[in-house]
N, C-alpha and C positions, 0 to 999 in steps of 0.2 A: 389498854389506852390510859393516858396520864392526862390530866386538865393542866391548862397554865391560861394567865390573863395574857392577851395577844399583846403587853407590850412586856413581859416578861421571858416567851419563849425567843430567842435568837438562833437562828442558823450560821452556824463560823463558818462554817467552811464545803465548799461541795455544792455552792449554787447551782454552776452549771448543770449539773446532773437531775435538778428537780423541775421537774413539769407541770403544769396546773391542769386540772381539771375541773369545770363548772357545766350545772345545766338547769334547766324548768327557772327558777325565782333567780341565780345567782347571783344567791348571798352567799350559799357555802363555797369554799374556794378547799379543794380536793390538792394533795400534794403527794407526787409520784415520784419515785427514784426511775430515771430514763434508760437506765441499765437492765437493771432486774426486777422494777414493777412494781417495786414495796409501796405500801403507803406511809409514810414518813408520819403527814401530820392533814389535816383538815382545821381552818375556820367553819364554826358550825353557823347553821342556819338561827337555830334557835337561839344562839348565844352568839353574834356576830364578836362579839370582846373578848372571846374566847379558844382558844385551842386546843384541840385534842390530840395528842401525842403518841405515836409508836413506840413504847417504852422498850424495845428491842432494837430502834432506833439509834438510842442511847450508848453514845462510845463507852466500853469498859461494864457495861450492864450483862449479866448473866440470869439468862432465865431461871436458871437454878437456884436464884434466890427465892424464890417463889413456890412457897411451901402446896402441894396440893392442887397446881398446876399445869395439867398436859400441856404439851407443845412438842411439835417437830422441828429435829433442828437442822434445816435445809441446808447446813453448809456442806454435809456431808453427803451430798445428792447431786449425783453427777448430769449432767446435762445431753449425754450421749445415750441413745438407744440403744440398751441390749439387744434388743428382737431387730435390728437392723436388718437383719439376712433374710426375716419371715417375709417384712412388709419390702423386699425385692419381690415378691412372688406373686 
C-alpha cells in the first residue's frame, strides 16, 4: 500500500468498474474493482485526507521492483477447475 493526500490521488479512467464499500462509523470509504475484487484503494478512517493505494494497482508498476518482497502473481491463475470431474461425483 502507498499513502497519497486525497486531493492528489485521481482515478482517469475505469470508474465504472469501482465499487464502494463502507460500514460501522463510515468514514472509511473501501474501493473495489467489480470485476475481479481487487482492492484498488480506501479513504481511511483515521486519516479521512488521506488514501491508501494498491501499488499493483498502479498501470506499468512491476512487483519486481521490490527488492525482498513475496507476492503471487495472479495473472497466471486460471479461473477453471482442474478437479472438475472429482466434484461431478
Amino acid at each position: 500500500m502507498g499513502s497519497a493526500p486525497i486531493d492528489l490521488l485521481k482515478i482517469i479512467s475505469g470508474q465504472k468498474f469501482i465499487s464502494t464499500y463502507q460500514w460501522n462509523t463510515n468514514i472509511a470509504e473501501h474501493y473495489f474493482c467489480k470485476i475481479c475484487g481487487i482492492n484498488t484503494h480506501h479513504k481511511r478512517r483515521s486519516n479521512p485526507n488521506e488514501y491508501g493505494y494498491n501499488i499493483a494497482c498502479i498501470e506499468g508498476f512491476k512487483m519486481s521492483w521490490i527488492e525482498n518482497a513475496p507476492y503471487v502473481d495472479n495473472t497466471k491463475m486460471s479461473l477453471v477447475n482442474s478437479n472438475k470431474d472429482k466434484l461431478k461425483k
